[in-house]
C-alpha angles and dihedrals in degrees: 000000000000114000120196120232093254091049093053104028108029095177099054106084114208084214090068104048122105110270089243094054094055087041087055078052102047097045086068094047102050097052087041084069092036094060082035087063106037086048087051088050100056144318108265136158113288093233085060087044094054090051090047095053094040089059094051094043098041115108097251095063096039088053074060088058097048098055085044086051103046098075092052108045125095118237098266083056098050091050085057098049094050094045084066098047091044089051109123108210098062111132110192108216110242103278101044126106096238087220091053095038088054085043086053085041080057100046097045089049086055094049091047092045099055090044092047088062097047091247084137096159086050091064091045094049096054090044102054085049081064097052092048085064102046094044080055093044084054096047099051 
């Protein structure tokens, strides 16, 4: 069974984390719904799978996400989502646009952050604003 921080620690507060932890956290949610998604859609080879799920983690597509998020997130989000972005110690691997890697930063902090407290559907939610995106982008 999976347990949520809050649930198992009630006296640490997300809020208060440092923007990198919950992206270390983030990063595993988010591609945890991106492989949920691609297996729900159809058995394929792993190998298929893998470069399905790189080109939706990657920090390119997740800069994309960013931009897609901002308008629908509260203030307390959006303070989260800068706070990862902002983080300085934040190294882009070689072949990452810095700009889009601190945007993916972002984007994973926010991710940790909701899951951390529990706010699942909230995840979900979010997450499922990004696919919709992406299902319109592959359609025109």
């Amino acid at each position: 069974m999976i347990t949520t921080l809050e649930a198992m620690q009630p006296n640490v507060n997300p809020k208060q984390m440092n923007p990198l932890t919950l992206a270390f956290v983030g990063d595993v949610v988010f591609e945890l719904l991106v492989r949920e998604r691609l297996v729900a859609n159809g058995d394929r080879p792993v190998g298929q799978l893998h470069n399905m799920a790189v080109a939706q983690v990657k920090a390119s597509a997740q800069a994309v996400a960013y931009h897609l998020l901002e308008p629908a997130l509260d203030e307390e989000e959006m303070s989260i989502l800068k706070r990862g972005r902002n983080s300085h110690s934040v190294h882009p691997p070689k072949n990452a646009n810095p700009q889009d890697y601190r945007k993916a930063t972002g984007v994973e902090a926010l991710f940790g952050y909701l899951y951390l407290k529990g706010r699942i559907e909230r995840v979900e939610e979010l997450f499922q604003l990004i696919t919709r995106n992406e299902e319109s982008s592959a359609e025109d």
